[in-house]
C-alpha positions in Angstrom: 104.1 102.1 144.2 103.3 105.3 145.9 106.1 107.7 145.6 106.0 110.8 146.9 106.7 113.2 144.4 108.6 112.3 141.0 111.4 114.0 139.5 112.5 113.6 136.0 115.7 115.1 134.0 115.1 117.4 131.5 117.2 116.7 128.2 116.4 113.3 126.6 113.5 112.7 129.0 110.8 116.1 128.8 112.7 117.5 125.9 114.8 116.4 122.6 118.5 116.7 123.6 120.7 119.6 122.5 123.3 119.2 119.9 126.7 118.9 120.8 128.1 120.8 117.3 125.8 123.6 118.2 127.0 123.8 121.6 130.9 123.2 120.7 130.3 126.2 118.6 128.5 128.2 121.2 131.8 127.4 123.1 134.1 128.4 119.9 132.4 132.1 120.1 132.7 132.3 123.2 136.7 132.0 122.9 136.3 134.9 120.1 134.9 137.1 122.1 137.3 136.7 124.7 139.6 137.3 121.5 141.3 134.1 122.7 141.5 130.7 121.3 140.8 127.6 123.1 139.7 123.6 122.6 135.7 124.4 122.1 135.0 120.6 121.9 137.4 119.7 124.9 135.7 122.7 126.8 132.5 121.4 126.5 133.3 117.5 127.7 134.7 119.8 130.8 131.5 121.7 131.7 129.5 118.4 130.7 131.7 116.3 133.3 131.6 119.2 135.7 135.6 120.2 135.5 136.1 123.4 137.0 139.6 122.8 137.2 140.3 122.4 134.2 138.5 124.8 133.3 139.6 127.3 135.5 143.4 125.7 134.3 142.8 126.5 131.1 141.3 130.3 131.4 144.5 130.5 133.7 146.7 130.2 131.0 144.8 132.1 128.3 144.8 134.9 130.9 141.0 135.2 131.4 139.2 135.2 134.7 137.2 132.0 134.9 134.2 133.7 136.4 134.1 136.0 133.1 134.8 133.1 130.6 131.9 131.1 132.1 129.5 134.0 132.5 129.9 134.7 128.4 129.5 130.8 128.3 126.4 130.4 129.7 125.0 133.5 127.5 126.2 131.5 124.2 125.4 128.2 125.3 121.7 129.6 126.8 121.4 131.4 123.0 122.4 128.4 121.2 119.5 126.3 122.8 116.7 129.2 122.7 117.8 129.5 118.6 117.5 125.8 118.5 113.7 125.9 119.9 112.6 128.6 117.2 114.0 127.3 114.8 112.1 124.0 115.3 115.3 122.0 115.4 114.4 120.8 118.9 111.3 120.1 120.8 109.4 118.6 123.3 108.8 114.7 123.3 104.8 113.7 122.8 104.9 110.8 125.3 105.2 114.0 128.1 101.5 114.3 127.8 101.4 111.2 130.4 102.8 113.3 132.9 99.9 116.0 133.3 98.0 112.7 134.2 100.0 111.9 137.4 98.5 112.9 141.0 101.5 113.8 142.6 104.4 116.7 142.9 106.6 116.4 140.0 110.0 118.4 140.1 112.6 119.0 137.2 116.4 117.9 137.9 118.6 118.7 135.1 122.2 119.1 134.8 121.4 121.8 131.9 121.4 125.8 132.8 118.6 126.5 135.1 117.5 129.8 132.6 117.4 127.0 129.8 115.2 124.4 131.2 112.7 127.3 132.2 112.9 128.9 129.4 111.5 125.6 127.8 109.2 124.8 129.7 107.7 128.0 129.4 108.1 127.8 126.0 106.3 124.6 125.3 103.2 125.0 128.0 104.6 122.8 130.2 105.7 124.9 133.1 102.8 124.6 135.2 103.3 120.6 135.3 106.4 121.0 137.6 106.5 122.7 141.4 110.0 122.5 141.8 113.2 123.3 138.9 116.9 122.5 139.7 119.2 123.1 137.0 123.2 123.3 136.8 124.3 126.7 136.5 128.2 127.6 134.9 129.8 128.0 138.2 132.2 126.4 140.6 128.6 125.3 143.0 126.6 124.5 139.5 129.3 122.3 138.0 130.2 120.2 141.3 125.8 119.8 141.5 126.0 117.9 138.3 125.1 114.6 138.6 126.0 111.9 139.9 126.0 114.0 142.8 122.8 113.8 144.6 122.7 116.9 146.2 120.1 118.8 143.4 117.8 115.2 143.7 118.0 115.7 147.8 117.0 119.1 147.3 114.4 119.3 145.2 112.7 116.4 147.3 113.1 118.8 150.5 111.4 121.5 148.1 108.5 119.2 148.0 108.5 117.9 151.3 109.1 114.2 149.8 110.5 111.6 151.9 110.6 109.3 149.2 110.6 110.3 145.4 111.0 108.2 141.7 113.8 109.9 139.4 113.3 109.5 135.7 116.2 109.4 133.5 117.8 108.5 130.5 121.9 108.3 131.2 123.7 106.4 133.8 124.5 109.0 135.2 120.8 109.4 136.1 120.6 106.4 137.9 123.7 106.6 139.5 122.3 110.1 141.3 119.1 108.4 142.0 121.2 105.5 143.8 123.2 107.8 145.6 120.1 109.8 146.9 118.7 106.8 147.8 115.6 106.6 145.8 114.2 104.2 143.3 114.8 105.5 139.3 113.3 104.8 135.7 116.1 104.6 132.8 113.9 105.7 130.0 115.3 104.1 126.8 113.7 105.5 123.9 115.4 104.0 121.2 114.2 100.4 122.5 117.7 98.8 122.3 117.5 98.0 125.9 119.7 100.4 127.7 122.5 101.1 128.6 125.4 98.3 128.9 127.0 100.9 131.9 126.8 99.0 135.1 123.7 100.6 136.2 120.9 98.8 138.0 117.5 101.1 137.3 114.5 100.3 139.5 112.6 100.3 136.7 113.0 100.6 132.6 110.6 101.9 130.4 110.8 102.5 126.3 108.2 105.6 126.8 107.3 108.1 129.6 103.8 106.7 128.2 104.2 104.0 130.8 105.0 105.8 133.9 101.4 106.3 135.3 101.0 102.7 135.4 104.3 101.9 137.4 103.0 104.4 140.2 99.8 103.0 140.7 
């Protein structure tokens, strides 16, 4: 089918997920150098799920402004994942090669930190691939973005004057943003078990991103 453009998310799909340990502990140091002490793991399921108010509930009772507490988040969590890279413990996925063969604008919409995803793809050559980047930065506007709001999806399509785009994911949540953008979406399932048993209804599903160029011819 003749999309306009297609978007893909970035972790899981472009490039090997983070870890969550590494990333509760980037949370964990974060509360040290506050010289507080907070739920790291709990924290992290709040940014993930994009709870500000929690958040800002919790860094309300540990007496630390919430803008400060996620501004020394997003420099440990934005470490954590640039350590990860050169230490070879994460990296991009091979099948992504298929992507530098598709004739269309291709954008980036990730729930990850903007400076991350960048970072990366600069990182791995594969900058050049993508016209547009959203990302989820650790603020109140970042964290309500995160998907399944459709909001980064509508605006990266307006970046590349799409009326009509293909969103590649990997989560529910994915396809649940696509739905509520009102565009068709891929649930890439890499593992080959099938999927995902959410109640999720992907346009298409694919075991490799090795098979996108055929569905858009």
């Amino acid at each position: 089918m003749m999309y306009e453009a297609v978007l893909f998310d970035f972790d899981g799909v472009v490039v090997e997920t983070p870890s969550s340990k590494r990333l509760s502990d980037a949370l964990g140091r974060t509360y040290e150098k506050l010289d507080r002490s907070g739920p790291a793991a709990e924290t992290l399921q709040e940014l993930m799920c994009g709870d500000f108010e929690s958040i800002a509930d919790r860094c309300h009772g540990l007496g630390i402004e919430t803008d400060v507490f996620c501004a020394q988040a997003a420099r440990e969590m934005v470490r954590t994942q640039r350590e990860e890279v050169e230490r070879g413990l994460r990296s991009a996925y091979d099948d992504v090669t298929a992507v530098r063969s598709l004739d269309r604008p291709l954008g980036i919409v990730s729930d990850n930190h903007p400076t991350v995803v960048s970072t990366l793809l600069d990182r791995f050559g594969l900058r050049s691939l993508f016209e547009t980047i959203y990302g989820c930065p650790l603020t109140p506007d970042g964290l309500s973005r995160r998907k399944p709001d459709p909001t980064n999806i509508e605006a990266a399509m307006d970046s590349l004057e799409a009326d009509d785009a293909l969103y590649v994911g990997d989560r529910a949540v994915d396809i649940r943003a696509a739905d509520n953008a009102g565009i068709d979406s891929v649930l890439l399932s890499r593992s080959g078990d099938g999927g995902i048993d959410e109640d999720v209804d992907p346009t298409y599903r694919l075991p490799s991103l090795s098979g996108l160029p055929s569905v858009l011819e």
